[in-house]
N, C-alpha and C positions, 0 to 999 in steps of 0.2 A: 183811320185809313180803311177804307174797303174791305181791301184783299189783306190787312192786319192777322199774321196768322198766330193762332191761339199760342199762348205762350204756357211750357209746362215743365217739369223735368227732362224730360227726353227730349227738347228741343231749345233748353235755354241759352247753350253755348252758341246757339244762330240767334239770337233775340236782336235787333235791328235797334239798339240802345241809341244810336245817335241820332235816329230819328223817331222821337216819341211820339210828335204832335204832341205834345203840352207842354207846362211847363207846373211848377210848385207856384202854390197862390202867395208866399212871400212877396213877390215883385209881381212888375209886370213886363211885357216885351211888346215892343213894334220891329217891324221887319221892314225895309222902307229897299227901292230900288240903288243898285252898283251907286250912283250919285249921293243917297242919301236924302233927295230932296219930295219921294212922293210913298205915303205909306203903302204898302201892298199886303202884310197881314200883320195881325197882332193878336195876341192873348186876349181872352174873353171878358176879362178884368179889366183891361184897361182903361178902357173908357170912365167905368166908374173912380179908379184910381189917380186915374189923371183929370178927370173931372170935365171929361168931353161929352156931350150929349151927341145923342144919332151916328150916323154910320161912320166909322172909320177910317177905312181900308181907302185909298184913291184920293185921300185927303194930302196936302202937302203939311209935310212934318214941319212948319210953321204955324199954319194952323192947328196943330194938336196940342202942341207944345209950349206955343209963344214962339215969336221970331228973336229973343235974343238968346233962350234955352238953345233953340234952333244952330242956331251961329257958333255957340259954343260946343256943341258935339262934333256938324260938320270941321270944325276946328280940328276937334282931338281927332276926328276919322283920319284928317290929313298927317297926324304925324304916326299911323301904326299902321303898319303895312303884315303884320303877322297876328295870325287871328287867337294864337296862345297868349297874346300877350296883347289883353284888349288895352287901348285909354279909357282911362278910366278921371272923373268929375267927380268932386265932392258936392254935396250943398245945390245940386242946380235947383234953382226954383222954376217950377211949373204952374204957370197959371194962377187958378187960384188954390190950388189942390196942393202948395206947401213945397218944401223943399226934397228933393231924391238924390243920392248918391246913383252915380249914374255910369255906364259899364258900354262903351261900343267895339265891334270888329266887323270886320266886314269875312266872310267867307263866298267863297261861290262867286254869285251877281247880286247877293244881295247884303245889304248892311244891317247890323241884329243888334236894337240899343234895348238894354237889361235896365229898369228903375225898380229902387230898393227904397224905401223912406230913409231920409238921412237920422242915425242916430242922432239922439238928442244929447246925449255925450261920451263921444267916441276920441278916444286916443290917438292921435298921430301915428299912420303907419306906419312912419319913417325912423320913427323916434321908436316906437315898441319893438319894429325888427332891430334898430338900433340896440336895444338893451338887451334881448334876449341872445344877439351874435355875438356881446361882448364878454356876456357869461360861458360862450362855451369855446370861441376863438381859439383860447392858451391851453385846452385839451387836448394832451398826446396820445390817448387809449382809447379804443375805438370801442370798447364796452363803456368806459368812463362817457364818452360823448352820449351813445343813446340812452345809460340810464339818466343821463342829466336833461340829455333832452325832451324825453317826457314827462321828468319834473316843472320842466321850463310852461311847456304847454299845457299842460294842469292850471299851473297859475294864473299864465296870458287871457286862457280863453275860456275856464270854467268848466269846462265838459266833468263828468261823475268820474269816466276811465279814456286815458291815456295809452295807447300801446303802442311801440315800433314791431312792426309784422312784415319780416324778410322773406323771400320768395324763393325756393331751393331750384335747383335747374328743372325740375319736373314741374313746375308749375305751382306747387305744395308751397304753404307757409307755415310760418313758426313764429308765434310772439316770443320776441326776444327782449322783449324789454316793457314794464307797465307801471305806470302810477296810477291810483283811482281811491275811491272815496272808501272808508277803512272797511264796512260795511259791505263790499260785495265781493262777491266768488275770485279769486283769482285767475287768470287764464294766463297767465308767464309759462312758459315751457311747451304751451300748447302747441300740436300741428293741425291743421287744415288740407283736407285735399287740394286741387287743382281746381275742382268741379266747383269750391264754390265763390271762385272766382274766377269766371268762363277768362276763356282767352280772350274774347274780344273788350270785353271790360279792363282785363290787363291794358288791352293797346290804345283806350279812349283813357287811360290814366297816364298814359306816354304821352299821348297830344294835349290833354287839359290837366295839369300838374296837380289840383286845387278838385275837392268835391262834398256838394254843404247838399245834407238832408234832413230840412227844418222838423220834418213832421212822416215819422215814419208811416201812420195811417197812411202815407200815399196818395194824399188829396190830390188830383188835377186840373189844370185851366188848359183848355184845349187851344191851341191856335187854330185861327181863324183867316182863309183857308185850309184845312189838312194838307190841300194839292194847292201846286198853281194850277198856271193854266198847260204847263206843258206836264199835265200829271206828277210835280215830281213834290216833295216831303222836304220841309225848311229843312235845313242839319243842323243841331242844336249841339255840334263835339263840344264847342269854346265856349258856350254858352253855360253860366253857373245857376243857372232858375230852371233846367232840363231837368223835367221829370225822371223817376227815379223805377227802373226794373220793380214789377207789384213780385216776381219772386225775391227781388232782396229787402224789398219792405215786409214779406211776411218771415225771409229769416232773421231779421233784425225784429219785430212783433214777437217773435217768438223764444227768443232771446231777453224781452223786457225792455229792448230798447223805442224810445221816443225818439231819439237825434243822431245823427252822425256825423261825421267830417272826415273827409282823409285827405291826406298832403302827400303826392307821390316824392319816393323817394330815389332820383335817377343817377344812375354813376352810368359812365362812357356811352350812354345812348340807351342805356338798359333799366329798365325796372325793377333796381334791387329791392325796395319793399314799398311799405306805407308807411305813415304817421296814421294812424285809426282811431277818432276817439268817438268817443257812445257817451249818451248822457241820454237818461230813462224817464225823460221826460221833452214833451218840444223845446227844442231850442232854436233861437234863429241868428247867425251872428251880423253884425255889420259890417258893410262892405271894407270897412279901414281896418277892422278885426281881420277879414278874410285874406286881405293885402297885405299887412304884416306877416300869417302867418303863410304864403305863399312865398315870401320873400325869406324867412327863417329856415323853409325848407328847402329853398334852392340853393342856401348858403348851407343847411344842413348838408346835403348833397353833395358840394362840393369838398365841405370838409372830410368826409367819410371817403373821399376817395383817395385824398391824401393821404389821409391816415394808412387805409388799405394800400396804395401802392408803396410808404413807411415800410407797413409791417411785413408787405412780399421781400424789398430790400434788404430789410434786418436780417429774415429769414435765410434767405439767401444768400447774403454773409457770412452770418451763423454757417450758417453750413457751410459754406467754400472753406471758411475758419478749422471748423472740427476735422471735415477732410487732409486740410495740407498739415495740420498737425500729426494725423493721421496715416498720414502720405511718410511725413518724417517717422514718426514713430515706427511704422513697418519696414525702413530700411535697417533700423537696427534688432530686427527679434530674424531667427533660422525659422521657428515655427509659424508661420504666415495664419494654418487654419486656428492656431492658439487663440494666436491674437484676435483674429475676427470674433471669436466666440466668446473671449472675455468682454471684449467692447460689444456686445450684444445693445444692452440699458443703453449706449450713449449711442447707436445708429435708432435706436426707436424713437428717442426723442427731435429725432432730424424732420420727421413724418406724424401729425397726428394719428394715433392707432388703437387698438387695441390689446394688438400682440403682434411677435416681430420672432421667424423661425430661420434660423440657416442651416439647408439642405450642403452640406463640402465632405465630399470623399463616400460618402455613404451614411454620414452619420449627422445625426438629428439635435440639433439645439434648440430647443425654443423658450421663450417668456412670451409670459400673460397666454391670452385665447390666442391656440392653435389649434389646427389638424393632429389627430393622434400619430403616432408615427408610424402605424401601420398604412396610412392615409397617401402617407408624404411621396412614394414611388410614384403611383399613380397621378399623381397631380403635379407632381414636377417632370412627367413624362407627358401628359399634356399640355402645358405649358411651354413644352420644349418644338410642343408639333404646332400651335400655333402662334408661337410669339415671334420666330425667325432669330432670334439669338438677340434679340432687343426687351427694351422693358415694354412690360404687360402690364394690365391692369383690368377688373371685372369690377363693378358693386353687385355683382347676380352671380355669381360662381354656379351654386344651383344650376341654371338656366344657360348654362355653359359645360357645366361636367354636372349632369342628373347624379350620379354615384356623390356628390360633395353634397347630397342631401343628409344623409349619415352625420354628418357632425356639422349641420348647420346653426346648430344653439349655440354652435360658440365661431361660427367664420361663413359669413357672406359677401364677404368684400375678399379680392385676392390684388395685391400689388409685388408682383416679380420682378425683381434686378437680376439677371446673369452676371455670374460671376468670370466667368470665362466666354471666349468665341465658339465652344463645344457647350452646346445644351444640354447640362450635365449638374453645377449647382446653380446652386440660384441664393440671393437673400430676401426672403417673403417679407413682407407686411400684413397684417390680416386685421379686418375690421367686424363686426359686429353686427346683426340684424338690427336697423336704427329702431325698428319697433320697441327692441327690448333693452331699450337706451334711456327712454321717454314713460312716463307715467304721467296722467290724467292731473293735472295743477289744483283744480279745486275740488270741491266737497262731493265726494261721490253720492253722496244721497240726495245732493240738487234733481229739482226736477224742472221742466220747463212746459212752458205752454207747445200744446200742437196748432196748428193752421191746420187749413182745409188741403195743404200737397202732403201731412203727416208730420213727421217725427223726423223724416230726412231736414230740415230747415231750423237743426238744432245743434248747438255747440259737440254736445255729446257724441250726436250722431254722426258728425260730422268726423270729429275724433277718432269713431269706429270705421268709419270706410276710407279715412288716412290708410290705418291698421292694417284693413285689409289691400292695400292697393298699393305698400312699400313693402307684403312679407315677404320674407325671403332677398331683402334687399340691404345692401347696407351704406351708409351715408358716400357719395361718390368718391371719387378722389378729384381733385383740382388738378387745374391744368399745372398750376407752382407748385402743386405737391410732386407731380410728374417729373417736371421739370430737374426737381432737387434729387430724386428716385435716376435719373437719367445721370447726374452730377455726380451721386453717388457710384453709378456703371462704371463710367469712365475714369472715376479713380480707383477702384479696384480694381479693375480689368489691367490699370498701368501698372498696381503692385503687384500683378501676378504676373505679369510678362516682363518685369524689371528686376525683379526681387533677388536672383539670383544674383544678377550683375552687380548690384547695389551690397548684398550681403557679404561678396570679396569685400569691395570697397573700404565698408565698415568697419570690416575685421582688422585690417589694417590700423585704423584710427581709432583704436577700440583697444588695441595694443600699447599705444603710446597713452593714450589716457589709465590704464589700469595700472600703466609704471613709474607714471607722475601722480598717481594715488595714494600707491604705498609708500614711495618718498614720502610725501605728505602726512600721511598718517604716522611712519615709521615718526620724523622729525615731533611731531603733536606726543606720541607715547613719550618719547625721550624728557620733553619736557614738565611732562605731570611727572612721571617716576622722580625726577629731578625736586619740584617741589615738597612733593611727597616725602622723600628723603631728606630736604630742610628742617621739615616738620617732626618727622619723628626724631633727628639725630640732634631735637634742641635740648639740655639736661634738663632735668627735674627740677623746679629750683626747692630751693630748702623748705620746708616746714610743710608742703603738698606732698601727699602720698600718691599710688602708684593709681589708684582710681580716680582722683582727680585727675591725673596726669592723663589716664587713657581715654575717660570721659570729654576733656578737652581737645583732645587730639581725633575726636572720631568725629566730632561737630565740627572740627576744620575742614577733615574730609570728605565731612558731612556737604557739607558749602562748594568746597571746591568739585563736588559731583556733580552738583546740582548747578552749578555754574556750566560746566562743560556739557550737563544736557541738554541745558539752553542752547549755548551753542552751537551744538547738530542739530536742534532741532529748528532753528533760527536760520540758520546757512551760515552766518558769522559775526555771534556775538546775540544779544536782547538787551529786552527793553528794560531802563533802569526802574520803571514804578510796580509791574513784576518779580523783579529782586528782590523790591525791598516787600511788596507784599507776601513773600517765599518764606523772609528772613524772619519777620514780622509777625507772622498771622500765630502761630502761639500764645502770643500774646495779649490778644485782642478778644478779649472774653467778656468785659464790660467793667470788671475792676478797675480796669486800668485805660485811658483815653491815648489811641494814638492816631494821630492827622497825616497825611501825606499829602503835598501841593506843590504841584509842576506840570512844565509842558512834558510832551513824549519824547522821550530822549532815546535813542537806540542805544548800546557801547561795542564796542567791536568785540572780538572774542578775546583779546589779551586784555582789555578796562574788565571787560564781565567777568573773567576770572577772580583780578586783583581787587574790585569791589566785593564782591563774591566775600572773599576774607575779612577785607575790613569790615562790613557789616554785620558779620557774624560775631566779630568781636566784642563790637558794639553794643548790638544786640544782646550777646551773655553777658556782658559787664551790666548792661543797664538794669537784666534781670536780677544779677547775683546781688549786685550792690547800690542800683540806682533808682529810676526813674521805675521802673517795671517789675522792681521787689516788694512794691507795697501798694496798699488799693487808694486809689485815689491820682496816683501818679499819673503825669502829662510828658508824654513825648510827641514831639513836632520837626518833623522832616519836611524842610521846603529848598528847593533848588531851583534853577532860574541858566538861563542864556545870556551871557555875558555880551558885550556890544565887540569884544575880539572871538566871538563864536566859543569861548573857553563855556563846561559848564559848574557852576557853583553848587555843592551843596551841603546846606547844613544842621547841623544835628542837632535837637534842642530838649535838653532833659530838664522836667523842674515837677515838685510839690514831692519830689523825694526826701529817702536820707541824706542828712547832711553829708556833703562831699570833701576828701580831702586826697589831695596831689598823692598818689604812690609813693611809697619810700624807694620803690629799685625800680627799674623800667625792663619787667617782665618780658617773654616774648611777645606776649599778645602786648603791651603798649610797642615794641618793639616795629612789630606787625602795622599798626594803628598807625605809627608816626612815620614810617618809614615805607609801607610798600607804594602809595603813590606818586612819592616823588622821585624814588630810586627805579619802579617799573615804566612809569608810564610818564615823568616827567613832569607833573605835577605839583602840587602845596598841599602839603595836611598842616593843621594847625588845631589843638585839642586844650582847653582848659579848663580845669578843674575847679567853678568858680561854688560856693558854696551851699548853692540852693540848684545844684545841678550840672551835669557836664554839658558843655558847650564845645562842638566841631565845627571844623571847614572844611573843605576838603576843594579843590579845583582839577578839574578833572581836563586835561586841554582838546581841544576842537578835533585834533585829529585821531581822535579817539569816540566823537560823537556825531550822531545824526540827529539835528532837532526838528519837530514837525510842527504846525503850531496847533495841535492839540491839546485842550486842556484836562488834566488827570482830574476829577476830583471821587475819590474812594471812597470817603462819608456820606457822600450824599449817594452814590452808585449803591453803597449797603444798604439804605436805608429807602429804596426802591422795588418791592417784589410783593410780598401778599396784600399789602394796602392798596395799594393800584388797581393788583387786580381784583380784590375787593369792589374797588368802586368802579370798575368797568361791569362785572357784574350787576351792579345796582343800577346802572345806568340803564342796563339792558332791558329790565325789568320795571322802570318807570312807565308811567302813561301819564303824558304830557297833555297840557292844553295848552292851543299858541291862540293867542288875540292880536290880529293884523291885518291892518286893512290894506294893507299894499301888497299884492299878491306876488309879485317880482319879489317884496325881499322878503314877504315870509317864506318863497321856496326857499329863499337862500338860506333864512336860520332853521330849517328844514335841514338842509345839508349838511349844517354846522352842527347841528343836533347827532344828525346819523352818522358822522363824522368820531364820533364820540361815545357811539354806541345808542343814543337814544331814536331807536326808528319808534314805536308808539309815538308819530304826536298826530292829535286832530285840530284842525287849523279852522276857527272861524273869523270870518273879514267884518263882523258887529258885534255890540254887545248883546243883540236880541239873537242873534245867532248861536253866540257860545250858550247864551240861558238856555235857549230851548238845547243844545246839547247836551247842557248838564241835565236836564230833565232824566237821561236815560244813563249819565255814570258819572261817578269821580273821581278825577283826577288824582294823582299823588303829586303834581307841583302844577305851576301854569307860570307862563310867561306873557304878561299884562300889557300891550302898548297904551300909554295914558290917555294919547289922543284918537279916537276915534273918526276923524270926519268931523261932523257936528258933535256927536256925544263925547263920552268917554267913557274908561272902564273901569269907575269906582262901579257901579251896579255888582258889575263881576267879580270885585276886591272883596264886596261886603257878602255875599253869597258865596264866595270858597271860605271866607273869615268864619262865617256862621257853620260851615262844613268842617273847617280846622283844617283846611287843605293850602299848605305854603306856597306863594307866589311871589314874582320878581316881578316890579314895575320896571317899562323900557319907555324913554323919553330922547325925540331929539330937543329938548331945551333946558338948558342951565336952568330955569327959576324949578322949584319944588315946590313953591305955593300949592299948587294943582290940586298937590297928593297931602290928603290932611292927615295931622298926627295919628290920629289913632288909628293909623296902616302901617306897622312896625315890619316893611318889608324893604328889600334892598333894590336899590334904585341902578339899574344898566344905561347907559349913555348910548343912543343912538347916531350917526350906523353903529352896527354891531361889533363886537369883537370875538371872537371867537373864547378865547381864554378867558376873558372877563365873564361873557354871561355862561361859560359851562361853569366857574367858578362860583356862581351867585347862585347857580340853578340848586350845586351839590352843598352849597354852604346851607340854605335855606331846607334841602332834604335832610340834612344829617343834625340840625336841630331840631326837627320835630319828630326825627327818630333816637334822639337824646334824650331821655325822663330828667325834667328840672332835677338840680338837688336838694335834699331836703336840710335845712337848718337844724 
């Protein structure tokens, strides 16, 4: 262009991007008149590419093309009327110059056909958007979705690094999420200015969703004419072979990177971020590659906005939720500002924050980062002069009240709720300089190449004039943050102007409940003193002295305490696998084996009593005389839900002393035989058989709650530092994965990290993973047999000769493949989760085994 005005820092946010005049030498372009039928420009390639000799331009795009090429784009022109959403041809063959994957739109008055060589073997776009939307469709977290989804396009499309990079309301970005090759810098957490993606580049990511840069160098093929004839510049926005800003090729140059690609990422019309991936070396993808992953993204897109307007929902539930409990709860307390200030912790978590201060009556509460309270007059007295008796809200307080400079290390964001119609208290929210929120993601002693515009065209750099261009600022507040802040006024504001009215109310109903209390209680004492006095006023019986007799007597009361604090602490009554592990656990030292197995049974408070006792009984007998006197002995409690809702359970003592019937029926068998069925209605039934006492006990329905959970207590013990033993181990492995399907090695990727195992490097050959191992090894690998053409003995016999354990993964039942002398465990493909973490740690924890010696 002529009048092309020099493009620099100080002027790159006017850079005329959609009209480059050229295009990337990947493809090529004709420009052909509104009809399509007469060429008017084309890229300076073309000719050789398409294999046209002499001039071009005024040629009918039959003759350049071939008229049946011809016939089939005019075709696809006719069915696309929007120029974001070109038609697009596979495979058209051109002349003699071979087949192109083919891309038309019409813009303007003129129609713009894009030719790409058809990959030689490209994957159905339909079918790869297909697979990659059915891996993240059933995601309900909207963190969960982008970290997965930049695992996903890791896989699909190869790039080095992966990253989702959202866009803050100033223009600013932030990688929020990255996968990349193990070996480079991280940039997860990073921010970026505004500046270095101008705004007009934001708004050509709005209208062309999709942006491939084969070859950072910045090669160009000029189109030909620059101008028409009415002076004016082709507009290359929809067009995907449009050269590429020479300022964002030299901050990508300078950076290491060779390639790019971003996928806009658009919720309600807006540009919440990218898909961004870089790969440090040329890349060029194919047009079915580029279409699947256009189509991933617009489902991306879509997903994340459900999700978001999900999580605004929940939110805002949540909150109406905590409020009208809230709401209840303050009709019955006298002290209004009490209560605000104990619930302090649960109004912060309503609002993401920092810290959270209430200014009532004069005096100062706050948690986390606040203003000092010398601070607090003065800013809730400004706040009172401009907010109007509504909520307020700054991320720049500084730049609103200069004096809030003073304690800006710890508050640059202000969010004000009035508490009242008189601007007078308030409840703050306070936020944090986001600067000093964020720290620099990778290796500060990185360094990077400069260009010829400097050091400004560098990650780092870039980092630093973030810094400087949000300080004094703190992350905003949203409009749903406002919203719930506005939610929260209104119902304070009702308990302050209700509270009284409501506080009569109460008191009244607050009367009747403290007098049906003490009844309640009064009746509950009556009735323990009552047992209680059973217990003691039983005689002595003969031949036990008076320490026996008290020692007995204090373990009943023992039981029945511990019964009744279940109770209160239950609301009415506990759970029966509880009791018996209460009744029990003395016991349970390893001399002696005791089992419990049942569902979750509740008992009311008068069964939990009356068990309460019998088991204790039990329990001291089996110690004194039975099952639980001597080492070796086996008690087994199993209960069960009968099919008339009654429940069973029974008592099973053996590998004790030999057993024989009592001569008198002391209290405690007294007790034993008789409190179930006289209390509660029930069947006890106990006998004395000689290699141990055997009970029943039926306890009837209306006395229980069954859930159908299942108890099992042996196995729950026998879960805690081994576990986490091997979650540790996990952590600290470094994996090697051999797979050549890139879809499902992200997936056992997942499975892996799932698990704890993030260390793995993933190669798709076996000459791949060798030269990997060149530079480390492994402590396990996970083998797929079949390779493509090859397979991965090479790789079996080179970790074999290293002593590093490996798991071969097969989808086929024969094992021929895999020859004897690979004594390694075989995983059945698809994968299973359980199965190959179980093969991985089987296979680690042998070779961290020393054989035994003979």
């Amino acid at each position: 262009m002529p009048d092309k005005m020099t493009v620099d820092l100080t002027n790159c946010d006017r850079e005329p991007i959609h009209i480059p005049g050229s295009i990337q030498p990947h493809g090529c372009l004709l420009a052909c008149d509104a009809t399509g039928a007469v060429v008017t420009r084309h890229s300076a390639n073309a000719a050789d590419m398409l294999g046209v000799s002499g001039e071009v331009n005024g040629l009918r795009l039959d003759e350049v093309i071939g008229g049946e090429a011809a016939h089939t784009l005019r075709n696809a022109l006719a069915t696309s009327d929007d120029p974001s959403r070109a038609a697009l041809r596979m495979g058209v063959h051109v002349n003699e110059a071979g087949a192109f994957d083919v891309s038309v739109h019409r813009v303007e008055t003129s129609v713009i056909i894009e030719f790409q060589p058809a990959a030689a073997h490209s994957d159905q776009p339909l079918e790869t958007a297909r697979m990659l939307i059915s891996r993240v469709r059933s995601i309900s977290s909207i963190s969960q979705l982008i970290e997965k989804s930049t695992r996903l396009m890791y896989a699909m499309l190869g790039y080095d690094r992966v990253m989702v990079y959202r866009f803050e309301q100033d223009g600013a970005g932030q990688v929020v999420s990255e996968y990349k090759r193990r070996d480079l810098e991280s940039f997860k957490g990073q921010y970026f200015p505004a500046s270095d993606i101008p705004k007009q580049a934001r708004t050509l990511y709005l209208r062309n969703t999709i942006r491939i840069i084969s070859d950072a160098e910045g090669h160009r093929v000029p189109v030909v004419p620059t101008l028409d004839e009415a002076g004016l510049p082709l507009d290359l926005s929809f067009a995907h072979l449009r050269s590429v800003s020479p300022i964002h090729c030299e901050y990508l140059r300078n950076m290491g990177v060779g390639a790019s690609m971003s996928i806009s990422i658009v919720i309600d019309g807006e540009l919440w971020g990218l898909i961004a991936c870089h790969h440090y070396s040329p890349k060029t993808l194919s047009l079915t590659q580029r279409v699947a992953a256009e189509m991933f993204g617009e489902f991306l897109s879509m997903h994340l906005s459900a999700l978001q307007q999900k999580q605004i929902l929940d939110t805002t539930n949540e909150a109406r939720r905590f409020l009208d409990q809230f709401l209840q709860t303050a009709s019955h307390h006298t002290d209004l500002g009490g209560l605000l200030r104990t619930s302090i912790a649960e109004f912060r978590a309503m609002i993401p924050s920092d810290g959270i201060g209430l200014w009532l009556d004069g005096e100062w509460t706050p948690s986390g980062m606040a203003p000092p309270v010398g601070a607090v007059t003065a800013l809730a007295d400004f706040i009172g002069s401009v907010s109007n008796s509504r909520t307020w809200s700054t991320h720049n307080l500084v730049g609103q009240l200069p004096e809030a400079v003073a304690y800006a290390s710890e508050v640059c964001g202000v969010l004000a709720i009035p508490l009242s119609q008189r601007p007078r208290d308030y409840l703050f929210f306070f936020r944090r300089e986001v600067v000093q929120t964020v720290n620099w993601a990778g290796n500060p002693e990185k360094s990077y190449e400069t260009g010829p515009l400097g050091d400004r065209l560098t990650p780092r750099k870039s980092f630093a004039i973030w810094k400087e261009t949000v300080h004094l600022q703190s992350q905003p507040w949203t409009v749903g943050e406002e919203e719930i802040a506005e939610a929260i006024r209104s119902v304070l504001v009702e308990i302050v102007l209700h509270h009284n009215e409501l506080l009569e109310d109460e008191r009244g109903k607050a009367d009747v409940r403290q007098r049906m209390l003490n009844e309640e209680l009064n009746h509950r004492v009556k009735n323990i003193l009552a047992v209680i006095k059973a217990l003691i006023g039983h005689p002595v019986q003969e031949g036990r002295n008076l320490q026996d007799y008290i020692a007995t007597l204090k373990g009943r009361i023992q039981a029945l305490a511990f019964a009744h604090d279940q109770v209160v602490r239950g609301g009415d009554g506990g759970a029966l696998h509880e009791l018996l592990e209460a009744e029990l656990k003395p016991y349970r030292d390893g001399a002696r084996t005791v089992t419990l197995l049942g569902p979750y049974v509740w008992l009311d408070s008068r069964a939990y009593s009356v068990m309460a006792l019998v088991l204790h009984e039990l329990a001291t007998n089996a110690a004194k005389y039975g099952a639980l006197s001597v080492t070796g002995g086996l008690l087994e409690i199993r209960w069960q839900r009968l099919d008339n809702g009654d429940c069973e359970l029974n008592w099973s003592e053996s590998k004790g002393p030999a057993v024989t019937p009592p001569s008198r029926a002391g209290f405690g068998t007294v007790l034993i035989d008789r409190s179930v069925p006289f209390e509660l209605g029930g069947k006890s039934k106990v006998e004395y058989a000689s290699d141990g006492v055997q009970g029943r006990f039926l306890i009837p329905a209306q006395h229980i709650h069954i859930a159908e959970t299942e108890i099992l207590p042996e196995l729950a013990e026998n879960t805690g530092q081994p576990q986490d033993a091997a979650v540790l181990l996990m952590s600290e492995l470094d994996l090697l994965l051999v797979e050549d399907q890139m879809l499902v090695a992200a997936d056992v990727e997942t499975m892996l990290a799932d698990h704890g195992i993030s260390k793995v490097t993933t190669a798709p050959s076996a000459s791949e993973a060798l030269r990997r191992l060149r530079d480390f090894t492994p402590d396990v690998a996970i083998l797929d047999v079949n390779l493509g053409a090859e397979t991965s003995l090479p790789i079996a016999e080179e970790l074999t000769r290293r002593n590093v354990p490996f798991v071969f993964a097969t989808g086929y039942s024969d094992r021929s493949i895999i020859p004897a002398s690979f004594d390694a465990p075989v995983v059945r493909k698809p994968y299973e989760a359980a199965a190959l973490i179980s093969a991985v740690m089987k296979v680690v924890e042998e070779r961290e085994t020393p054989p035994q010696q003979d």
